[in-house]
C-alpha positions, 0 to 999 in steps of 0.5 A: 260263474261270476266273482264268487260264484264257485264259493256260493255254489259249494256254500249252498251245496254243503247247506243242503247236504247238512239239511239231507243229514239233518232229516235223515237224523229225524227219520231214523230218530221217528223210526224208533217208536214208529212204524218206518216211513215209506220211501215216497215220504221221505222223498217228499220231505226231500223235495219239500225241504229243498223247495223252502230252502231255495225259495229263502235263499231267492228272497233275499237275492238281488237281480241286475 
């Protein structure tokens, strides 16, 4: 890892393990007035949450 390698991995880290705790916020919070979600959609809203975090995350990214 380069100069502030470490530090930007454990920022992106702590980034998404307050995005997992977020949706788990609203899942529980959806649960309430509504049947409980299957597994595989939470799973989905996972990967789909991921996926949209690394891909603003790699627009503003520089290459070289």
């Amino acid at each position: 890892m380069g100069p502030g390698g470490f530090s930007a991995y454990v920022a992106e880290a702590l980034e998404q393990r307050v995005a997992m705790d977020k949706l788990g916020e609203l899942v529980a919070d959806f649960e309430k007035d509504n049947e409980p979600l299957a597994r595989a959609e939470v799973d989905k809203a996972k990967v789909e949450s991921d996926f949209r975090r690394r891909r603003r995350g790699s627009r503003g990214s520089v290459t070289g």
